[in-house]
N, C-alpha and C positions, 0 to 999 in steps of 0.2 A: 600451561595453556591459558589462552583471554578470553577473559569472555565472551561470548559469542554474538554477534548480531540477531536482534529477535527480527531484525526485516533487511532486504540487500536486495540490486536489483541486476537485473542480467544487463549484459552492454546495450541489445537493440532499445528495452526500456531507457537506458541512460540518455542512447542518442534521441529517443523521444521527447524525453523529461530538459533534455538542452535545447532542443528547438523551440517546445512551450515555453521555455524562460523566456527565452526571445519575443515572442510572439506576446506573453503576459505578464511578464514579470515572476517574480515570486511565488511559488507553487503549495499546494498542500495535498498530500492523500488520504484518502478515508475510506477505509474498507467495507461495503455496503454489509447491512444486516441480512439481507434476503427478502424484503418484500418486495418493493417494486423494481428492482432489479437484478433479482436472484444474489447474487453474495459473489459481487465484483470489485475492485477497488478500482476510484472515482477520483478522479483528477479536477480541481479547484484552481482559478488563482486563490492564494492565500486570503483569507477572511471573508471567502465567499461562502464558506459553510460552516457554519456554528458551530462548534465542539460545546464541550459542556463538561459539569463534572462524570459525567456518564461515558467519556470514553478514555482511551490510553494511549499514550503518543508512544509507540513502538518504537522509535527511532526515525534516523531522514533516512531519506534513498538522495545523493547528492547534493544536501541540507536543506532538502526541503522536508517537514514532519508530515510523518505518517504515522494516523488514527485508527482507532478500530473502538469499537463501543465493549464496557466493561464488560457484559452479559456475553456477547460472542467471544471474548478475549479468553474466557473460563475455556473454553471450548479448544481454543488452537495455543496454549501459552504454552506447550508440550511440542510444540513446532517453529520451524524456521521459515519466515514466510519470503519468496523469491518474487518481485514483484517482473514480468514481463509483459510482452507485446505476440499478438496474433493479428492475421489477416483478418478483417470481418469488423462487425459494426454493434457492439453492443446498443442496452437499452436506457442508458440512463439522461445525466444531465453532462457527463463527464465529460473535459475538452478534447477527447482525442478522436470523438465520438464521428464526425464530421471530416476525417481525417481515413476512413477507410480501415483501423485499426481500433483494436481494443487493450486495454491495458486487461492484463489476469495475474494470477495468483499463481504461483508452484511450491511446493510447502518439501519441507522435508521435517522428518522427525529428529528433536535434539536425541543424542547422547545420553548414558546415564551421566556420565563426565560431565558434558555441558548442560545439564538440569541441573546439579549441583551446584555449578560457577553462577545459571542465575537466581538460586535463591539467596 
């Protein structure tokens, strides 16, 4: 068995995240902490929002990297996070925002098998 992906994204996400390329180039995500936008992940061109040593590049969704801050990371690193798309209009700065759609989270829990493979 392979290691398992700590982040993957459904096809509607994918077809979203291809059209943004288009539209911006190069992308980044970043899983919101929960304050001013409840705990959503945020869509970026790339180096439009700061990372820092405080967060963790989970991996890309399509190669583009996705973030999540070290403190929430403690939290879901026992999960597989799915990253997808809904109808509706979240709260943030994120570019899909304008677009009628929101990007969201679907998480599944690893395995004991795949907790193992990622320590």
């Amino acid at each position: 068995m392979k290691k398992p992906d700590k982040v993957l994204s459904s096809p509607l996400a994918d077809e979203w995240i291809q059209k943004f390329l288009l539209m911006h180039g190069p992308l980044m995500f970043h899983q919101s902490g929960g304050c001013c936008d409840g705990s959503q992940p945020m869509c970026f061109p790339r180096g439009e929002f700061k990372i820092g040593d405080s967060d963790v590049h989970l991996g890309d969704v399509l190669d583009q990297p996705f973030y999540m801050s070290k403190d929430q990371y403690e939290y879901w690193k026992h999960t597989q996070l799915i990253l997808d798309v809904v109808p509706g209009r979240g709260s943030s700065f994120s570019l899909e925002i304008p677009h009628g759609i929101r990007f969201v989270i679907k998480s599944r829990m690893f395995t004991e098998e795949e907790l193992k493979l990622l320590k």
